[in-house]
N, C-alpha and C positions, 0 to 999 in steps of 0.2 A: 245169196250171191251178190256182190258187188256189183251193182249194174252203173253207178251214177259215175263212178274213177273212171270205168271205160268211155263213156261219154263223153266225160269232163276231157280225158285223153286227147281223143277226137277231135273236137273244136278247138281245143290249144292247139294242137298238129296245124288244123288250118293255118289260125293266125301266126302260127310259126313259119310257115310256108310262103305268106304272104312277104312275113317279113327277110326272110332269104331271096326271095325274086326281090324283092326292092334293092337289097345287099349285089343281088349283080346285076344291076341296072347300074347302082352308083359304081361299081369295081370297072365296067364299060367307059362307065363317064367319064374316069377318070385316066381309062390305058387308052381306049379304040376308037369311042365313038368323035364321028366328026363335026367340030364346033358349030356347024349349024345345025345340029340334033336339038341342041338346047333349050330350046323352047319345047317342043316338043318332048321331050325325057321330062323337064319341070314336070307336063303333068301328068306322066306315069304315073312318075313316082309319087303326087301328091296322090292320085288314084290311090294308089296302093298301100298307103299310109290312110288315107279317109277308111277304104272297106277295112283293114286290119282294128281299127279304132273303132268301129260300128259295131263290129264283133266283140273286140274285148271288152264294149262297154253295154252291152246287151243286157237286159232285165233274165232271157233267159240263162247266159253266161252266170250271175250273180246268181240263180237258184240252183242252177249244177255246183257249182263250186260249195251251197249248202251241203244241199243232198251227201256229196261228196265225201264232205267231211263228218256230214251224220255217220256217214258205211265203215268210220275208220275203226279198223281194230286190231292196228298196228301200234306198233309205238313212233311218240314225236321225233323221232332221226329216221323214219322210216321213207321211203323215194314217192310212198303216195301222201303221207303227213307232211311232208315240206313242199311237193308240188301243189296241196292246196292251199299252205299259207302264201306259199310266192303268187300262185294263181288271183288268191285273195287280196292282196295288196298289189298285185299290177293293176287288175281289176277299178280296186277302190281309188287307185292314184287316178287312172284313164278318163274316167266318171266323171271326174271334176275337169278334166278338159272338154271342150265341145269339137268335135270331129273336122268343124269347119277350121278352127285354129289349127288346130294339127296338121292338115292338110295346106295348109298356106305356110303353116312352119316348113314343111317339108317341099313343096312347091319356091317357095324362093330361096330355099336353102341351095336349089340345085340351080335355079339361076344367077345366084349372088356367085357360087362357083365358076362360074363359070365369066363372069367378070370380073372376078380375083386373081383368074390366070393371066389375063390381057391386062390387068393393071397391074401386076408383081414385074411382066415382064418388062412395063411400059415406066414401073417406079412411081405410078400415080395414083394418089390416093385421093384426090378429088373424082376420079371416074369411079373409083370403088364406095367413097362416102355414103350415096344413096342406096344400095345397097346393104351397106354395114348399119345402116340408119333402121333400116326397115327389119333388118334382124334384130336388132336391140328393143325393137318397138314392140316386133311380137315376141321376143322372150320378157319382156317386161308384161304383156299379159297372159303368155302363161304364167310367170309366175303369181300373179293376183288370183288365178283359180286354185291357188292352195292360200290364201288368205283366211284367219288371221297368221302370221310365221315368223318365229323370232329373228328371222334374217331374211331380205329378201335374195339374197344368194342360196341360200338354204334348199328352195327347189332344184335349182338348177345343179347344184352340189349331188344331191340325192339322186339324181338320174342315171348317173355315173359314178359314187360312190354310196349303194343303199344305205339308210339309217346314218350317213355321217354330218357333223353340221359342221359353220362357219366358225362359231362358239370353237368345237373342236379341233379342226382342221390349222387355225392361225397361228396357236403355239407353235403346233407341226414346224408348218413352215419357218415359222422366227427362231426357231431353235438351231434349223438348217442354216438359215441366212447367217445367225451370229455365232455358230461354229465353224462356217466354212469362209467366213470373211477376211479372220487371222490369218489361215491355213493360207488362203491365194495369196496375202502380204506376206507371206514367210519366202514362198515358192518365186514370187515375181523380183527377189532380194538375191536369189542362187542363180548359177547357171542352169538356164535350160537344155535339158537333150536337145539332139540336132534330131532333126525329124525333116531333112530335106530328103529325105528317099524317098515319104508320099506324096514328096508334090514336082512336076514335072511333064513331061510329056506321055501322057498313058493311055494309047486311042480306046474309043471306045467299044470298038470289037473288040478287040482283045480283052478288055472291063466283062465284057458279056459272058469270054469262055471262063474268066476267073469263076465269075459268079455263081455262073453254073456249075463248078467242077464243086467251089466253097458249099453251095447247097446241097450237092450232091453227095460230100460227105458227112452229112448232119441225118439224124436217125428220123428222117420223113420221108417215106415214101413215095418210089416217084412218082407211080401212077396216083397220086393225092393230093399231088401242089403243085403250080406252075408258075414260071417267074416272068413278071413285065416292068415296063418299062412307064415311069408317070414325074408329074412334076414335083409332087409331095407323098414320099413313100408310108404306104401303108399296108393292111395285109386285112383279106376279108373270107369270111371262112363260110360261103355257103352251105356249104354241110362238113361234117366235120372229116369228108374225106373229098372234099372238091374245096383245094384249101389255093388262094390265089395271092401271093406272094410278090411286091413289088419295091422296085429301088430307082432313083437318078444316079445319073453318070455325070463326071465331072472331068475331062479328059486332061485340069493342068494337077487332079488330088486323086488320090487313089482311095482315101480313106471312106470319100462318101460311098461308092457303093459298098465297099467290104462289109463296113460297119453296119449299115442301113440293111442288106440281106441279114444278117446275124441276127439282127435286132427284129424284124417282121416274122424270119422265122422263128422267135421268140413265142409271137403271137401264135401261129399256125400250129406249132407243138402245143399249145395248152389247148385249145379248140379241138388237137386229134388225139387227144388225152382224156376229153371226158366220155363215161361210159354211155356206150351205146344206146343201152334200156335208157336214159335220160332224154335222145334227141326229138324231136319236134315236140319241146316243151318249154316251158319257161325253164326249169331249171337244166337247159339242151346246152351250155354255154358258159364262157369265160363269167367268174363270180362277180368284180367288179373291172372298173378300166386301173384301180389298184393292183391290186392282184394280178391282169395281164398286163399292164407296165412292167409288174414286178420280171415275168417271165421275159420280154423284149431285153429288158435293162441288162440281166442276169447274163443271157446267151451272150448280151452284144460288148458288155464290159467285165463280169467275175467270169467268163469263159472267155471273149473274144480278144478281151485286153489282158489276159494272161500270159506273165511269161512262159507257161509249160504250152499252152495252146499254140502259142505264136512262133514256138521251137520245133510246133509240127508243121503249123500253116507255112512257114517261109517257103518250104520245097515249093508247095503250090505258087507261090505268086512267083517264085523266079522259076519259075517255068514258065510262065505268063511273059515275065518282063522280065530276062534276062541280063539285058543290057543292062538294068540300073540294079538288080539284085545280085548279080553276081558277087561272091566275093562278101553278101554282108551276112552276120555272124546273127547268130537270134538274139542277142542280148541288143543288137543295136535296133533290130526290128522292135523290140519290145519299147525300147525306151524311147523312139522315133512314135510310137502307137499312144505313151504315155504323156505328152510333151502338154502339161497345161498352159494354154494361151487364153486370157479375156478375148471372148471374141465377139462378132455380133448378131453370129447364125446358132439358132438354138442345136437343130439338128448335127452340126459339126461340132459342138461345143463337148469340152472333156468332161470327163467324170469331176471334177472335183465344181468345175464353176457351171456345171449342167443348172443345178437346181437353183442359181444366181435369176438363172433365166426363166425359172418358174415363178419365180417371188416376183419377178417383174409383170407377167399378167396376169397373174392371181389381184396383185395389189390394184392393178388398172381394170379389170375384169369387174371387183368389188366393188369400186369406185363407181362406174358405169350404173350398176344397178341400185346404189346407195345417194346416187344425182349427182356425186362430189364431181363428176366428170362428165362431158360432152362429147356423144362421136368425133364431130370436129374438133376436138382438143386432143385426140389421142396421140398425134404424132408425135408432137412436145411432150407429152406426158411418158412417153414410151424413150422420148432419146434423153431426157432430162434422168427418170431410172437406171436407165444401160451406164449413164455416167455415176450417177453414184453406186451402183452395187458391181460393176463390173469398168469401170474406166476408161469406157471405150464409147468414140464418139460417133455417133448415127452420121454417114455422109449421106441417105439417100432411101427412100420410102421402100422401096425394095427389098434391104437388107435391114430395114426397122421395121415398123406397122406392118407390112405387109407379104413378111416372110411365110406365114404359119397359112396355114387352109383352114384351122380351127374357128375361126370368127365366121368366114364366110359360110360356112356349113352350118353357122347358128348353134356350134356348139360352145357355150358357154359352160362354165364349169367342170371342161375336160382337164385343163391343163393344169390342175393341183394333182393329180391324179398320178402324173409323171414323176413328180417328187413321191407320192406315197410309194409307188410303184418303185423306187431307188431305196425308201426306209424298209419295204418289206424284203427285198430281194439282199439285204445287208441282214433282214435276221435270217431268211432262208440262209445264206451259205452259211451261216457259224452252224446251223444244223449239217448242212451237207458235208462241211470238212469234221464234223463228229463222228455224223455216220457212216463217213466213204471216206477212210481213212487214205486208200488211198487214190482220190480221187486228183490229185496234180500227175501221178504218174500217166493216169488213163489220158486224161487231156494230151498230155505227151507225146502217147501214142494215137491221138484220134482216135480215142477210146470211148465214144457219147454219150453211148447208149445205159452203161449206169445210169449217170446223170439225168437223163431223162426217163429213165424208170421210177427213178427214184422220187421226182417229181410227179410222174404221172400217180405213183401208190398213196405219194400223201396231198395231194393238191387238184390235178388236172382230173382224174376220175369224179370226183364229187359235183363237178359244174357250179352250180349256181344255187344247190342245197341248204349252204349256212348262209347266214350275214357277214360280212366282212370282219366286225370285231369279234364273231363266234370264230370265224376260222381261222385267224391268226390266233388265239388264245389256245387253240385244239394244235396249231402247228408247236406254237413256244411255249404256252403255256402262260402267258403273259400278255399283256397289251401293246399295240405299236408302238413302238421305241426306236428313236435315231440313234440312241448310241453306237449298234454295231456298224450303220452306214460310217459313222463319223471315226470311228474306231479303225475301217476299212482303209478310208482315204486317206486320216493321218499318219496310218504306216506305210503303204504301199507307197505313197508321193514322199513321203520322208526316205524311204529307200534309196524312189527312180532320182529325186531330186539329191542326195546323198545329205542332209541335213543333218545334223547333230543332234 
């Protein structure tokens, strides 16, 4: 009898458990709680990061996880042979952290937050500096406790894309930057669609019934996700059926909330997609922040920025706002939804010059931990970028340095993740439009639920079972590739834009 998997089971539940209350402490911080909490919350959650990290790095944890794996008499795809190698490498990575770091990571993660909101608001990046200093300082020694490493980005990389490196990752991106660089001089040379119907006068109660009605037709559950309101929209999946869903309002654009619900509920479907027997485990969970990029991306632009989706959505919004939708036709909605503009907000930023704004903190990001750059130099370094790979010029800390909540959070190495997350969700739909022939109709009719079946049968059920280069090879059969993103954008924008 297998006695040591049940065990093993058990303990990982815990430190699963743990780390979900941490998950909604932060999902609070961010919608409810009141900005004098702050200190206070800081050291929950460092708490709650220290005891999960005590556990996973336990002497007794390390001989269950043997045991474990002695009892196996499965095969290696098997859900107990992959929760001990995942077990085994969170394990082995944790170990070389010291409990106290992690704890201070997590502790000023949630204070620096929290003075990132009053300087984005305030535009000032000298009150945020000490803070952003002090996160740089402790990811620079975490990363020394995986020393010797051919990159010191490399750790931070790997936290959020397992087994990927820098070595590999760079092509990535430069591939992206120097096919989509043309592409924006072609488009910034045509007439662009008018796209003055999303922006305007749109309160924001009425923003709220949209959003609601837009959720509520999407194939999630209502008793399973709830939708609020935060300064930088995210979405956190306590358990995979207390799924918490958030967006900003912008009352002169309509676009940020549309898009940004589409987009989180991205998230929320892959997290209520993976199979049950998985949860309170390491592999209970979205595979990489690739791989959930891929699903955010997918819903919010090959579904949301659809002409056949956006032939159904129109009823919705002019019902909402009739006054400025009446009268307009879904081809204008679609191409008003498509309108590329350089701009200086990542999260508003189009499908084509999205990933412009990735290469910009990826390359600053690298810089940082390779010494070429200084906290105090990033502002110039970030508006000096925006000018060459996107044309546009930084008026004001707010809308440069200081847009993103990624830095504050101490999460480095997330933001390449959003571009993988764009090259995988470009090879999914060439599978999707093979094997859902007719999958433009359904969108048509707010038909979703294929599509999300379909997803859930070959992706969202599995969790966090393979590696990331194991499951894209098992989806395509081949390795990540930008072609199809790039394949994507140069017809669809050659279309909207009528280009020759």
């Amino acid at each position: 009898m297998a006695v040591a998997i049940e065990e093993l089971r058990e303990r990982l539940g815990t430190i699963s458990d743990l780390a979900k209350a941490g998950a909604l402490l932060f999902w609070d911080e961010r919608t409810k709680m009141p900005p004098a909490g702050a200190g206070a919350r800081a050291d929950q959650v460092a708490t709650l990061a220290r005891l999960g990290h005590e556990l996973l790095t336990a002497d007794e944890l390390a001989t269950l996880i043997e045991r474990a794996g002695d009892e196996l008499d499965a095969g290696p795809d098997s859900d107990d042979a992959r929760l001990v190698r995942v077990a085994r490498r969170d394990a082995a990575k944790a170990r070389r952290v010291p409990s106290e770091l992690r704890a201070e990571i997590t502790r000023n993660a949630s204070l620096a937050e929290q003075a990132w909101v009053k300087a984005r608001r305030e535009s000032d990046f000298a009150a945020f500096r000490p803070h952003l200093e002090r996160n740089v300082e402790l990811a620079r020694r975490y990363v020394e406790c995986f020393a010797p490493h051919e990159h010191p980005y490399d750790p931070l990389l790997d936290d959020y894309e397992p087994g990927m490196t820098t070595a590999e990752l760079e092509p990535v991106l430069a591939t992206l930057r120097d096919g989509l660089r043309p592409l924006v001089e072609r488009l910034a040379d045509a007439d662009p669609p008018d796209d003055s119907l999303l922006h305007g006068d749109f309160p924001v109660a009425r923003q709220r019934e949209l959003c609601a009605d837009v959720l509520a037709a999407l194939p999630l559950a209502e008793d399973e996700r709830r939708l609020d309101e935060t300064v930088h929209p995210f979405a956190a999946a306590i358990s995979p059926t207390d799924l918490r869903i958030t967006t900003r309002y912008d009352d002169g654009y309509l676009g940020t909330a549309l898009w940004s619900v589409l987009h989180e509920a991205g998230h929320a479907m892959y997290e209520n997609g993976v199979a049950p027997e998985l949860a309170r485990s390491p592999l209970g969970h979205g595979l990489s922040l690739g791989f959930h990029e891929s699903q955010s991306r997918l819903w919010e632009n090959w579904v949301g920025r659809s002409r056949p989706f956006l032939g159904h959505l129109l009823a919705t919004v002019a019902g909402a706002f009739p006054d400025t939708f009446a009268g307009v036709d879904a081809e204008a909605l679609y191409r008003a939804a498509n309108r590329v503009r350089p701009s200086l907000i990542r999260v508003e930023a189009d499908e084509v010059t999205y990933n412009l704004h990735i290469v910009v903190r990826f390359e600053l990001e690298v810089a940082l931990f390779t010494g070429e750059l200084d906290v105090p130099d990033l502002p110039k370094a970030w508006s000096g970028r925006m000018g060459d790979y996107l044309g546009v010029e930084v008026p004001d800390d707010a809308s440069g340095v200081l847009q993103d909540v990624h830095w504050a959070g101490g999460a480095f190495g997330y933001f390449p993740t959003y571009a993988l997350g764009n090259v995988i969700a470009g090879q999914l739909w060439e599978l999707v439009v093979a094997e859902l022939p007719e999958i433009d109709e359904q969108l048509a009719h707010g038909e979703l639920a294929p599509l999300r079946e379909w997803l859930r049968d070959r992706l969202h059920r599995h969790g966090a079972k393979f590696e990331p280069a194991e499951m894209i090879e098992r989806l395509t059969g081949g390795p990540l590739d930008t072609a199809p993103l790039l394949r994507h954008l140069d017809a669809k924008y050659s279309g909207v834009y009528a280009l020759a």
